[in-house]
N, CA and C of each residue as an Amber inpcrd file, in Angstrom:
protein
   435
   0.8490000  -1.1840000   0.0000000   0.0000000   0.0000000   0.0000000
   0.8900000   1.2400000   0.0000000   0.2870000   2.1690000  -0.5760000
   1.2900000   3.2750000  -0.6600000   0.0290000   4.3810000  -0.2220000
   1.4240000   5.2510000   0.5800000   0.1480000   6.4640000   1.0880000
   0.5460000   7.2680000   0.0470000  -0.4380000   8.6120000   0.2490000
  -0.3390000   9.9890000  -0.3590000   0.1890000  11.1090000  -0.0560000
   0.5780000  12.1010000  -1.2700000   1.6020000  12.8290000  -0.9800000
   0.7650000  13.5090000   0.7180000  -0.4860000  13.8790000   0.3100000
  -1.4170000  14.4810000   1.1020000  -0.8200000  13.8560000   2.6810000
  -0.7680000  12.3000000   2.8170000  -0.8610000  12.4090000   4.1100000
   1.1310000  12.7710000   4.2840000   1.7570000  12.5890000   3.4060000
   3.2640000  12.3730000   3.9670000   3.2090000  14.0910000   4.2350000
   2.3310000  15.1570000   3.6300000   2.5620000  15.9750000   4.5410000
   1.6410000  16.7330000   5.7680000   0.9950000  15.6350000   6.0100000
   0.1460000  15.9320000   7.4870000   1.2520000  15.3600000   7.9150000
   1.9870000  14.1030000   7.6490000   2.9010000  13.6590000   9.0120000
   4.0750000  14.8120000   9.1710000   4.3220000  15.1820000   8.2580000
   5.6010000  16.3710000   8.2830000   5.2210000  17.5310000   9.1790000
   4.2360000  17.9730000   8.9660000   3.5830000  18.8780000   9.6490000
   3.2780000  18.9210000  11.2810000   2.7690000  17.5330000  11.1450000
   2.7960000  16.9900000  12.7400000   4.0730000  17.1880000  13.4340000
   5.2070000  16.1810000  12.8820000   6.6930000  15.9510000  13.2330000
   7.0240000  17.5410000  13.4760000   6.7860000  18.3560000  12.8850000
   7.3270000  20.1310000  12.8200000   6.7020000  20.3840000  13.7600000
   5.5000000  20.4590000  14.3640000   4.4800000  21.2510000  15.3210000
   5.6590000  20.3090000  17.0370000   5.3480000  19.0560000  16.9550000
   5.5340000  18.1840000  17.6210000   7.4830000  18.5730000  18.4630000
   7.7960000  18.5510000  17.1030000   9.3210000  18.7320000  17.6200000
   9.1850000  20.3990000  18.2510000   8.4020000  21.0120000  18.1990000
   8.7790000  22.9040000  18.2210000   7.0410000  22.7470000  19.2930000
   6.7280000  22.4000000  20.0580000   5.5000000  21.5970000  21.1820000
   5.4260000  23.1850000  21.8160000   5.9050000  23.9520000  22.1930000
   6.2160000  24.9180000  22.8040000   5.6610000  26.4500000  22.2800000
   5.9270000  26.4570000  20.8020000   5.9720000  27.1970000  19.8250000
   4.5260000  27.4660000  19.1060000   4.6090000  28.6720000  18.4430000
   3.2970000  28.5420000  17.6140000   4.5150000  29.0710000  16.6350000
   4.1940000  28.0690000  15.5070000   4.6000000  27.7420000  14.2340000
   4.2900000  28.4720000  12.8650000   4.6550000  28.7330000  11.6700000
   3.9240000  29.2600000  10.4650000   3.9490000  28.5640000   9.5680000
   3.0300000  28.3530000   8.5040000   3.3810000  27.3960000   7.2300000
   4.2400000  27.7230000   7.0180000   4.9440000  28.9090000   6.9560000
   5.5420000  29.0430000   5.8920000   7.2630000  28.7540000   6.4780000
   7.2660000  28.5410000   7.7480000   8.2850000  27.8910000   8.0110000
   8.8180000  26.6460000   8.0720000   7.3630000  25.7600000   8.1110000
   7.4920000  24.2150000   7.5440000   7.5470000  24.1830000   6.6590000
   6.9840000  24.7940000   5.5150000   6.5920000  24.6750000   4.0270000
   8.9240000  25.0880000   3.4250000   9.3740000  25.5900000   4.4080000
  10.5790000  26.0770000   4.1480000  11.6410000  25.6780000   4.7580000
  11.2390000  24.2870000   5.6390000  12.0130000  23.5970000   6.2770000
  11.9430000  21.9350000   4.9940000  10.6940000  21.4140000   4.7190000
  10.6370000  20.4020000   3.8610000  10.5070000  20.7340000   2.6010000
  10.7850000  21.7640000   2.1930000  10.5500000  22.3700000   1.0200000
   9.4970000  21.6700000   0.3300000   8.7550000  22.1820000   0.4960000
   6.8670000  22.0310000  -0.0650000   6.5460000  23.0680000   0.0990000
   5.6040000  23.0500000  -1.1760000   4.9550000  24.4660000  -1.4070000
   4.0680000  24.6860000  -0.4080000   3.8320000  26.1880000   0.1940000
   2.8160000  26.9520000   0.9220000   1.2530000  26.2660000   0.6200000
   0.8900000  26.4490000  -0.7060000  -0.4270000  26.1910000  -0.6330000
  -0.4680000  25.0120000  -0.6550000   0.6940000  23.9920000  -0.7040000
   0.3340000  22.5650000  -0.7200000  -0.0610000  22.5770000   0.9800000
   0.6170000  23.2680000   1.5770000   0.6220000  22.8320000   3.4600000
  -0.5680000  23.5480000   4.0370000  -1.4060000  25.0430000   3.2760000
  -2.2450000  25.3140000   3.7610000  -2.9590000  24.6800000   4.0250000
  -3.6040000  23.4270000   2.6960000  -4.5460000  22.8040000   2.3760000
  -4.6250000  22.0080000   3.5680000  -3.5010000  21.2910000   3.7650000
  -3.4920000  20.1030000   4.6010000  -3.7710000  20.3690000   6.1950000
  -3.0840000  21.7830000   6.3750000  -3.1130000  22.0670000   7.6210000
  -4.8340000  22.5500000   8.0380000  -5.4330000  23.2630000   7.0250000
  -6.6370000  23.6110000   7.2590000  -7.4400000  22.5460000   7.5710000
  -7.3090000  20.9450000   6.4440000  -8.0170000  20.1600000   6.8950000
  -7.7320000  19.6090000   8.2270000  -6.6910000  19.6080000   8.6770000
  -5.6440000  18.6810000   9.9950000  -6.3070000  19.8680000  10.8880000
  -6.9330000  21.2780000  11.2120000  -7.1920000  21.6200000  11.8200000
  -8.9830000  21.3290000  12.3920000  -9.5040000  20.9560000  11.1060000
 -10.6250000  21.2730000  11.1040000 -11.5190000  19.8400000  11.8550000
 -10.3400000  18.5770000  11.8190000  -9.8860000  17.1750000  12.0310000
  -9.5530000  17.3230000  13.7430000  -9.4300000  18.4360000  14.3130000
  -9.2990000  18.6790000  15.1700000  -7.4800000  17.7610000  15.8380000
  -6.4820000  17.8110000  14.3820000  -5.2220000  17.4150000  15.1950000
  -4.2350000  18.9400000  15.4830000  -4.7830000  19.8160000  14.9190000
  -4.1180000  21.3270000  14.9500000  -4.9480000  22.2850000  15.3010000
  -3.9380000  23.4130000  16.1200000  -4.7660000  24.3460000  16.4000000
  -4.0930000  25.3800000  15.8910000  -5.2470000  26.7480000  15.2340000
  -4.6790000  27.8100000  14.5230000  -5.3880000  28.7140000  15.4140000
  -3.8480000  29.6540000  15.5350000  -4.0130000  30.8440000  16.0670000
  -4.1870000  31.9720000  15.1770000  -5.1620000  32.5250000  15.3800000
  -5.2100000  34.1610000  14.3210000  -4.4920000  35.2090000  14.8710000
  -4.3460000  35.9810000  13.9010000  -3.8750000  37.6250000  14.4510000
  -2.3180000  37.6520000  14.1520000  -1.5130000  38.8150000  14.6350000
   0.1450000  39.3810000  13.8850000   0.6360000  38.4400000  14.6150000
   0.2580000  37.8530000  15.3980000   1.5800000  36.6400000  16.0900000
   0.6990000  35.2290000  16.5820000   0.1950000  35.0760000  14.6280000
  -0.6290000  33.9540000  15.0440000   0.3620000  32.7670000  15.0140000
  -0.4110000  31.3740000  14.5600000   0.7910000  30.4280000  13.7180000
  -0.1770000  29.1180000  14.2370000  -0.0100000  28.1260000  14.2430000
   0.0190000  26.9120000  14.3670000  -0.0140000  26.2420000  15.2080000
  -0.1710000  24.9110000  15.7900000   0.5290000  24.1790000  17.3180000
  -0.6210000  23.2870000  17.2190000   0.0370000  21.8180000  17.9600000
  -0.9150000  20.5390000  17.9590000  -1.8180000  21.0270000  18.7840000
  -2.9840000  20.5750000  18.6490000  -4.0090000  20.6040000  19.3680000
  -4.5510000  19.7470000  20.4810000  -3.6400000  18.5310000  20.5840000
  -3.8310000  18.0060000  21.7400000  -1.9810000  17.8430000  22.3410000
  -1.4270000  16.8660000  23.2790000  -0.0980000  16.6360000  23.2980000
   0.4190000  15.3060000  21.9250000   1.2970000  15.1250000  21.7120000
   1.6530000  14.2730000  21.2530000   1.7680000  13.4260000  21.0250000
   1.5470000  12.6180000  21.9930000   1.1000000  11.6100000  22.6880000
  -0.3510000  10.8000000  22.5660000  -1.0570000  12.0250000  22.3060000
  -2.4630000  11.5200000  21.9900000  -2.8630000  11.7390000  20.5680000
  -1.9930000  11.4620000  19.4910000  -2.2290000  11.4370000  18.2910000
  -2.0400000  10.6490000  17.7660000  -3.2880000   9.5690000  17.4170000
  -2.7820000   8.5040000  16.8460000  -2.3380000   8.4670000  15.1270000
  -1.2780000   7.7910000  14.7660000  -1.0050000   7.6140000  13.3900000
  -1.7710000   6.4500000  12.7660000  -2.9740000   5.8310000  13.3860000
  -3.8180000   5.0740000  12.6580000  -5.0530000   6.0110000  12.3160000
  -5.2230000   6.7080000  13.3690000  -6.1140000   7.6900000  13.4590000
  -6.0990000   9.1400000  12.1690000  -4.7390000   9.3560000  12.2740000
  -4.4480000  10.0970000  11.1940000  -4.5060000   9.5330000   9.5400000
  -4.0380000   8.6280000   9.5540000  -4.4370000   7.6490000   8.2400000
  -5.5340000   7.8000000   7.7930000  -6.5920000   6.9950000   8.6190000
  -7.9460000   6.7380000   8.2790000  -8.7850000   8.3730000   8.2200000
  -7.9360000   9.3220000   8.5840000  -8.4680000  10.2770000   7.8880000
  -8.1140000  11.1870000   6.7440000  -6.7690000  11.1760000   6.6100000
  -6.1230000  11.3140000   5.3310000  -6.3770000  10.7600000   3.9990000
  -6.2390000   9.4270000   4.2020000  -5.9930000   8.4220000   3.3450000
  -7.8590000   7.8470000   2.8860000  -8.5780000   8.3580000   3.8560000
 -10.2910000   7.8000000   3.1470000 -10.0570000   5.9860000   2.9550000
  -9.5730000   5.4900000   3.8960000  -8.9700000   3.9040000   4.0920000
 -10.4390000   3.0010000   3.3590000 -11.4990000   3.6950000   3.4290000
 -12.7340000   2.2890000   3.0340000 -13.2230000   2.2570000   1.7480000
 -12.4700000   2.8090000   0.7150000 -12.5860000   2.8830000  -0.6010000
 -11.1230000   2.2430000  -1.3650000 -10.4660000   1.4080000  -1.4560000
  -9.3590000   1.2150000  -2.0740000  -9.4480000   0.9140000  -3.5150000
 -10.3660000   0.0860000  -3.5550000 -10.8580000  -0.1720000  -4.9040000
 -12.2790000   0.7370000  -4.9620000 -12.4200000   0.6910000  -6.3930000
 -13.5550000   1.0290000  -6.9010000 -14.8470000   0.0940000  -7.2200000
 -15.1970000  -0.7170000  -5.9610000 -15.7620000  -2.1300000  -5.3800000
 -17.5760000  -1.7000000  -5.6970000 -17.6240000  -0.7460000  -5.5270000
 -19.0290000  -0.3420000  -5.4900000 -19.8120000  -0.1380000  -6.6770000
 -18.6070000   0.3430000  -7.5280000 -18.8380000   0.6130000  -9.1170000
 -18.9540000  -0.9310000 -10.1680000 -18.4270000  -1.9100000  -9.4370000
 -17.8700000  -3.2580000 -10.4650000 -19.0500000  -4.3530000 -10.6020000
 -19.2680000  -4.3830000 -11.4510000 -20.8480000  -5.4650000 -11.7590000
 -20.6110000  -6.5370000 -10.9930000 -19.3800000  -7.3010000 -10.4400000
 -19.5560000  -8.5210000  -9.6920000 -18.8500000  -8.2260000  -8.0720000
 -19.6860000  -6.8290000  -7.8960000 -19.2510000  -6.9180000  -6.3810000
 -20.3520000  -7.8340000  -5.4730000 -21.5380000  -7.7770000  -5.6140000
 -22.0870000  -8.5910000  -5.3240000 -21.8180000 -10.5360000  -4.9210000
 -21.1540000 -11.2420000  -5.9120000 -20.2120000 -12.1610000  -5.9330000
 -18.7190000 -12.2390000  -5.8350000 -18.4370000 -10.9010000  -5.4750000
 -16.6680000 -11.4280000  -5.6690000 -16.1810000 -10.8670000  -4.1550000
 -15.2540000 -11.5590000  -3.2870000 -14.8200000 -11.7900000  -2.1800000
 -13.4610000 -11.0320000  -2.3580000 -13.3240000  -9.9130000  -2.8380000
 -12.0070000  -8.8890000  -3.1750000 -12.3150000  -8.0190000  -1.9080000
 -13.9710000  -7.7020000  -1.8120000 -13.9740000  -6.2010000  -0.4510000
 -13.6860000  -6.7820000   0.7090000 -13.5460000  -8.1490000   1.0990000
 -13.4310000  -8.2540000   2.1790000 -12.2490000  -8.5340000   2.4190000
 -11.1520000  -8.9270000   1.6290000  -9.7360000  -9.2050000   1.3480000
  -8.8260000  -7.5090000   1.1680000  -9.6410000  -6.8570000   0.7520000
  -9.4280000  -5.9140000   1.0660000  -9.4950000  -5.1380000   1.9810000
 -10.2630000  -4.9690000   2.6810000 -11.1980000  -4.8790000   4.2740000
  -9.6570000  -5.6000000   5.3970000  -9.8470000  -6.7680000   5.0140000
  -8.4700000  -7.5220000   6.0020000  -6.9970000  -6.3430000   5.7040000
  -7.2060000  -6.3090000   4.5050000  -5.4730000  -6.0680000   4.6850000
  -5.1120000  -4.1780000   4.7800000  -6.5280000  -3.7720000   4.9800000
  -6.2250000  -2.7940000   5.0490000  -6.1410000  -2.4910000   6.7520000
  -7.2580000  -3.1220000   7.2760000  -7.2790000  -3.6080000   8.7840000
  -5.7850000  -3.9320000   9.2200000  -5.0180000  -5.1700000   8.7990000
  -3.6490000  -4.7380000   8.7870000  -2.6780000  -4.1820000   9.2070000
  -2.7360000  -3.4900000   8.1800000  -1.6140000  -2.0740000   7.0610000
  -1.8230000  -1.1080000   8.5190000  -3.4870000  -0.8340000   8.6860000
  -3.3790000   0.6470000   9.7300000  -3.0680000  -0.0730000  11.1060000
  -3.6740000  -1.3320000  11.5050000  -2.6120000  -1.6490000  12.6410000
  -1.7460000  -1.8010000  13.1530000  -0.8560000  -1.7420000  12.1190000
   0.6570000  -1.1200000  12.6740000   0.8620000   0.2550000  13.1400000
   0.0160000   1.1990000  11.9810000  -0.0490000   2.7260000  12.7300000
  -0.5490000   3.0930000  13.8630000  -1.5590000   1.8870000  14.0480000
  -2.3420000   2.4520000  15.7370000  -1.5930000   1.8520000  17.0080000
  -0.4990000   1.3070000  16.7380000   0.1470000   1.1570000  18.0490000
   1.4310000   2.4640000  18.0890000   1.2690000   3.4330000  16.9380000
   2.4610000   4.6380000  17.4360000   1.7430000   5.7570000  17.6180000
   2.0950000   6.9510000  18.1640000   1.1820000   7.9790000  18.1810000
   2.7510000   9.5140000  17.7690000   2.6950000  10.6260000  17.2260000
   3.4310000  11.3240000  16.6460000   4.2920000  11.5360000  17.4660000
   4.3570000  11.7260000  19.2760000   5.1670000  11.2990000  20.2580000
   6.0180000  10.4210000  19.9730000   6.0640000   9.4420000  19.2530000
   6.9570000   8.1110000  18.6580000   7.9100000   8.5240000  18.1800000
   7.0920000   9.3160000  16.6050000   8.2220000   9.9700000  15.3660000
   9.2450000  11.0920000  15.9790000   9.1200000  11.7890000  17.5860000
   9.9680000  12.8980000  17.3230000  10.6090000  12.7520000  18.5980000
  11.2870000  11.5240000  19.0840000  11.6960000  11.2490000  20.8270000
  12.9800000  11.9860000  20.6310000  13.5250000  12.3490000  19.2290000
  14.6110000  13.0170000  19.4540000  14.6900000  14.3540000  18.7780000
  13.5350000  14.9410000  19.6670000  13.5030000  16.4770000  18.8180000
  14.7620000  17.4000000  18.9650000  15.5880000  17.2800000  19.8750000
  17.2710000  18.1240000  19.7650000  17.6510000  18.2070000  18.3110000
  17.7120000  16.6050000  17.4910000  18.3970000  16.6930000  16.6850000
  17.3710000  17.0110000  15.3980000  15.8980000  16.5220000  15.2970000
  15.2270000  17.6810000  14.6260000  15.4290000  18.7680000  14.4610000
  14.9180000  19.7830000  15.3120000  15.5960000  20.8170000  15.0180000
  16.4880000  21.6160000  14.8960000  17.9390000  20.2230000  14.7820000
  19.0820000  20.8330000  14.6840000  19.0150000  20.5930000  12.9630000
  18.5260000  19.5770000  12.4480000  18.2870000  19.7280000  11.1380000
  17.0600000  20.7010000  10.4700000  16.4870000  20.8430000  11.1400000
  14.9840000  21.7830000  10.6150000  15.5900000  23.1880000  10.4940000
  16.5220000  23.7860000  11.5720000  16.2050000  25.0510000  11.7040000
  17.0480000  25.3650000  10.3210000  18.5380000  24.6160000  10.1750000
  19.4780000  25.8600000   9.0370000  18.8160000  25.5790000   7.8470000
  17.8280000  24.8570000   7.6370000  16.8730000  24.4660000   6.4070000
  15.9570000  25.7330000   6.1640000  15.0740000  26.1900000   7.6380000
  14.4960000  27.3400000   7.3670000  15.4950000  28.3230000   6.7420000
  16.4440000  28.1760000   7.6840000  17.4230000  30.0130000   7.4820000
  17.5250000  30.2760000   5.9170000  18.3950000  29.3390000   5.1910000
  18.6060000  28.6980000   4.0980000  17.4930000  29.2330000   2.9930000
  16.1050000  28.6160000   3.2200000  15.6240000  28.9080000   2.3620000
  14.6790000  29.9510000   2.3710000  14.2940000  30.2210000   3.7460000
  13.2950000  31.8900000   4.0880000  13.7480000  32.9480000   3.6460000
  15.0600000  33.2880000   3.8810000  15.9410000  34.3190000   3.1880000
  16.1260000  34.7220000   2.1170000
């Protein structure tokens, strides 16, 4: 199974908020740390907010920041909302879904695939945020400038 660009950058986004926990954040400093475009990260972040895994601050010193701790974010949880997990095939559309035993083989292995994600939560991906943002930050400098 392969994910989407979409979710590889909710996880980036997460990993950025997550490592900088403290901070209120800007796209445009993640978007300039993984070099991805702005409106690619708005998109994602608006939905990841609205998903209730981010919280946006308004106003001249707004920015970003997880919305719960880290800890309580699951990466199965994030999947199955990124990724729309109960459509893989186009099962609904196919004249022999009725007879053919593919949705439920599908059903299994997607069951699976996200159970590996639901035993980590974004707390997992960043136990060594020192050296995150020893790589994140000269990435911003680098390319904000």
């Amino acid at each position: 199974m392969r994910l989407t660009l979409y979710t590889d950058y909710a996880i980036r986004v997460l990993i950025y908020l997550a490592a900088r926990e403290d901070e209120l954040c800007s796209i445009r400093s993640i978007s300039s740390a993984f070099s991805v475009s702005q409106n690619h990260l708005m998109k994602v972040v608006q939905d990841l907010a609205a998903a209730g895994f981010v919280k946006s601050v308004r106003g001249r010193m707004g920015g970003i920041r997880l919305a719960m701790p880290a800890e309580d974010i699951n990466l199965g949880r994030l999947l199955r909302h990124t990724e729309g997990l109960d459509d893989l095939l186009a099962c609904s559309i196919c004249i022999v879904k009725q007879a053919c035993g593919m949705p439920t083989v599908l059903s299994e292995a997607t069951a699976a695939f996200v159970s590996v994600f639901d035993k980590y939560t974004v707390a997992d991906l960043v136990h060594r945020k020192v050296e995150l943002n020893l790589i994140l930050r000269p990435h911003e400098r680098r390319t904000a400038g």
